[in-house]
N, C-alpha and C positions, 0 to 999 in steps of 0.2 A: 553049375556054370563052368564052363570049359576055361582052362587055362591059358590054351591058345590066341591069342589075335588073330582074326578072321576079319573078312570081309563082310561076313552074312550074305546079304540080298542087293548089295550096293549095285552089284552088274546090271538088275533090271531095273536099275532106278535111275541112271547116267542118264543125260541127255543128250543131244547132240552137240560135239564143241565146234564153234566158228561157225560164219556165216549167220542167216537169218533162219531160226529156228521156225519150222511150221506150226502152226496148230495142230498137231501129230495128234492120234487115239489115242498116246499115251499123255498126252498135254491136258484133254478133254477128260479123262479119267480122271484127272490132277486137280481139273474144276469141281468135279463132282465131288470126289472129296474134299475137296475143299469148303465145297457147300454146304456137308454132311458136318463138319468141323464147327464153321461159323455156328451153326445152326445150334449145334450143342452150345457152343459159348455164349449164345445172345441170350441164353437162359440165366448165366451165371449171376450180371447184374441184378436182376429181380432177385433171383434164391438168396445173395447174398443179402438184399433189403430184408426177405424174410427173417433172415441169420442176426444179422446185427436190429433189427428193430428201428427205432426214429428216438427222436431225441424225447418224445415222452413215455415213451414204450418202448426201453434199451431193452435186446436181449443179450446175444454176445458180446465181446469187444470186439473187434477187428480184429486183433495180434492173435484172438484165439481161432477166430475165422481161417485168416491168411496160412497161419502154421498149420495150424491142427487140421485142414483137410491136405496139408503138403505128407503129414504123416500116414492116415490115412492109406493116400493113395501112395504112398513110397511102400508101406506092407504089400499092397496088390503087388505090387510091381514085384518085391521080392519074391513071390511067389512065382509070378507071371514070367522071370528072367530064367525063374531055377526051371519051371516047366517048359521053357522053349532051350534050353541049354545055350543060354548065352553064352560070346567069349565076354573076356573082361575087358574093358576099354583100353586104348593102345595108349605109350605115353603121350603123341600127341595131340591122343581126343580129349585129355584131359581139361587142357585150357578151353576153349570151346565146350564142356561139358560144363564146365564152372560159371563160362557167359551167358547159357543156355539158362542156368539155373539162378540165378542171380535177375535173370529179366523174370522168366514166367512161374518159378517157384519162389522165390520174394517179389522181390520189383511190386508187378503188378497185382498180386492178389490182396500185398501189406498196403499198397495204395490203395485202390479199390475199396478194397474193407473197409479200411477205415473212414474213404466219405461217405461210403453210400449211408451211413446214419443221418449224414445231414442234408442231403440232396434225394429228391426222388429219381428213380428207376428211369425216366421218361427222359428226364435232365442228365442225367450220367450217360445214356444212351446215344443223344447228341454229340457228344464229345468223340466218342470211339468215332467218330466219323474219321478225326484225323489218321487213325490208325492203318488205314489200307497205304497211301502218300507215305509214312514213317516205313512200315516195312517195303514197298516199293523199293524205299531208297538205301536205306541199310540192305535190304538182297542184291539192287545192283552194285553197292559198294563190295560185298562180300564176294559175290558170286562171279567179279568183273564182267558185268552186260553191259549194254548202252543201248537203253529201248529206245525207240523211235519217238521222236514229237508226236507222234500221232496217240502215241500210247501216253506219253504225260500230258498230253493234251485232255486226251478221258479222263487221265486219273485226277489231272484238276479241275475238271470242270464237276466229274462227282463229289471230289471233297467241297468243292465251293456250293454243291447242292447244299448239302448239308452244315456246312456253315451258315448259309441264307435263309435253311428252315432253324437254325438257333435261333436265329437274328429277328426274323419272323415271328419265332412264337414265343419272346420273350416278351413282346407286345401285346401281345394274347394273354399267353398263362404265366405271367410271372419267371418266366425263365429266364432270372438274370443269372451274372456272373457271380459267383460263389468263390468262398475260400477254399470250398472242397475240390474249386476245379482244377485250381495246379496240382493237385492229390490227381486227380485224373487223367494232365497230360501228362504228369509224369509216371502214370502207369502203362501208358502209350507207348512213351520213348521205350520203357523198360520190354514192352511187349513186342515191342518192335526189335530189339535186341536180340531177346529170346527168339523170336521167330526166327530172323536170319542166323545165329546161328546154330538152331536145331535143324535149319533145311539143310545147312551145309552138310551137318555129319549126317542126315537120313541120305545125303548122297553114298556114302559108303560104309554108316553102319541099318541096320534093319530098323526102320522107321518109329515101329514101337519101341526099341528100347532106347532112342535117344532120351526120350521123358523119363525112362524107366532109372536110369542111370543118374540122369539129374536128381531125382528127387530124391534115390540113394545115397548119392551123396551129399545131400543137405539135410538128412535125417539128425545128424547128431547136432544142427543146430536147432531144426524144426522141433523134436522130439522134448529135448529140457522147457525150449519155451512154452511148447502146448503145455505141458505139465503144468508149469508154473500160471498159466496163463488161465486155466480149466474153470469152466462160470461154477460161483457155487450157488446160485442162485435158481431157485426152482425157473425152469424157461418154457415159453410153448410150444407144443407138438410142432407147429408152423417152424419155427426157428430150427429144429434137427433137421426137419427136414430138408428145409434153404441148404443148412450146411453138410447134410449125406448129398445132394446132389451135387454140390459144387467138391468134392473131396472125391467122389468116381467119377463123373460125366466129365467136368469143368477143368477140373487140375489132372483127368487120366485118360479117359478112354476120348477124349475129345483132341487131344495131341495124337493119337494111335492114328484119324483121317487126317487132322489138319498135318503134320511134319510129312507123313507120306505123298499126301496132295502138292503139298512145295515141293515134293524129290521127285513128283512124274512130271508136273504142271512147270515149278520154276518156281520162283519164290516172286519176281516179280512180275509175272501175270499171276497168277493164283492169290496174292494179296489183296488184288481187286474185288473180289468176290466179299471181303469186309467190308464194301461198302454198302452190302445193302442188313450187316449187325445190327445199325441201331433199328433201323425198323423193325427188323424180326424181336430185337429188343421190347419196342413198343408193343409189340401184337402181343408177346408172352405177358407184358404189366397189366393189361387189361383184366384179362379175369385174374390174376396171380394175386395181383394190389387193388384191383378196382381203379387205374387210371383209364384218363380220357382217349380214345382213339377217334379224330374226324378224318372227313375229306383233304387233308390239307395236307395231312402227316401221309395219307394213301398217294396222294398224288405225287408229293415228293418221291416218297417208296419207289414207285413207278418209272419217276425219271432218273433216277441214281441205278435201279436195274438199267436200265436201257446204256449208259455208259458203261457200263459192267460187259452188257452184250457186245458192246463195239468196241470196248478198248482189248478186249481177252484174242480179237482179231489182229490185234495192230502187231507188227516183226517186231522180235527182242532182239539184238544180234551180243554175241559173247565175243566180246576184244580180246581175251586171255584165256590156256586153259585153264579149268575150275583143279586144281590140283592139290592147294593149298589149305589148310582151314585155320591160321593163323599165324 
């Protein structure tokens, strides 16, 4: 890793400052990965279900989940930073490296983990719905934007989709409100943290190693707790493998599209594109866990895409230049 501070790749990842930004080819690249991003993450919850087990068939704890794929993927990363010859982060990426880490390397995976024992896959899935609205608004706060009504207009009418299908099918299939769910918004707010400020520094440092660095330096807390934390308990094939995918895909190469997608797209149009997580959530529990998937849950599906399609249209305009990262 180089000792210098560089810039990396930050140049082709700026956006336009002031005025109302287009939907530019580099904006729609931003979706796509973005989509490439979500897509890997709507996996996590399930794998995590497989990892941790249910309350009569535990298999990991959570703390050994959350950490120990943070360790994991922080060795890739080592590798991955020495092979592309990083510089070392500048003094004042550091703060912003620590926010980054603290939402999407704790925060969220130590919440997460820990409910998904007591909550099914389908249930915790609902909830991520607030997530795209959280980061929305933490990106406009960070990034200083002022999207247009028309654009929180979409973005609340998709999160209220998916609030009315909780609401909906807690009628249906027992999907009340749980103790695990404040465990769940508050991996929201955290993810939502992380997110905005890993978009910030994919603006001027090279997209992949914003995670790379994060997880770097949460290693010496991650590393003694996995240790401490290690099942002794013989576990099932199913459970490794929940947590080998959330440890590469979930916690690593799933940041590599999603931060770069926020550094071409924006962070808040590109967050929209979470809105349609928990569904791809559901499609993956189906054959994963054997959960129900109907018409209902498709249909919703359906109309939270279609806000997605019409709000990723609406003008963002940036009040301020993007200059600062803390």
């Amino acid at each position: 890793m180089s000792a210098a501070p560089g810039h990396s790749q930050a140049s082709s990842h700026r956006r336009p400052k002031g005025g109302d930004t287009p939907v530019s080819t580099a904006a729609h690249k931003g979706l796509l990965l973005g989509l490439l991003g979500v897509t890997i993450f709507a996996l996590t919850l399930p794998m995590t279900r497989l990892a941790v087990g249910t309350m009569d068939a535990p298999q990991m704890s959570g703390v050994f989940i959350a950490l120990g794929r943070a360790v994991v993927a922080a060795v890739l990363s080592i590798g991955f930073l020495l092979a592309t010859h990083a510089s070392w982060p500048r003094r004042e990426d550091l703060a912003p490296l620590l926010f980054t880490a603290a939402g999407v390397v704790f925060g969220f995976p130590l919440f997460t983990s820990i409910a998904m024992r007591y909550v099914e896959a389908v249930h915790a899935a609902v909830i991520v719905g607030v997530l795209p609205l959280a980061t929305a608004a933490v990106g406009a706060l960070l990034h200083r934007q002022r999207p247009s009504p028309g654009f929180w207009l979409c973005a609340a009418l998709g999160s209220g989709l998916v609030v009315g299908f909780a609401v909906l099918r807690s009628g249906q299939s027992g999907l009340s409100l749980h103790p695990a769910d404040a465990l769940l918004l508050a991996a929201m707010a955290c993810a939502a943290v992380g997110y905005g400020y890993g978009a910030r520094l994919s603006q001027r440092m090279r997209a992949e190693h914003v995670i790379c660095w994060a997880l770097v330096m949460a290693l010496p807390l991650t590393l003694p707790i996995s240790l401490v934390t290690w099942p002794r308990d013989e576990l099932h094939a199913s459970a490794w493998a929940g947590f080998a995918y959330t440890a590469v895909f979930s916690m690593w190469l799933g940041f590599f599209a999603w931060y770069r997608g926020l550094a071409l797209g924006g962070t808040v149009r590109v967050s929209q594109v979470q809105l349609v997580q928990p569904f791809l959530g559901m499609l993956f529990a189906v054959p994963l866990l054997g959960e129900r998937l109907d018409l209902v849950t498709l249909g919703f599906a359906l109309a939270v895409i279609a806000t997605v399609f019409v709000g990723k249209r609406m003008p963002v305009r940036a009040t301020l230049p993007d200059s600062r990262l803390s």
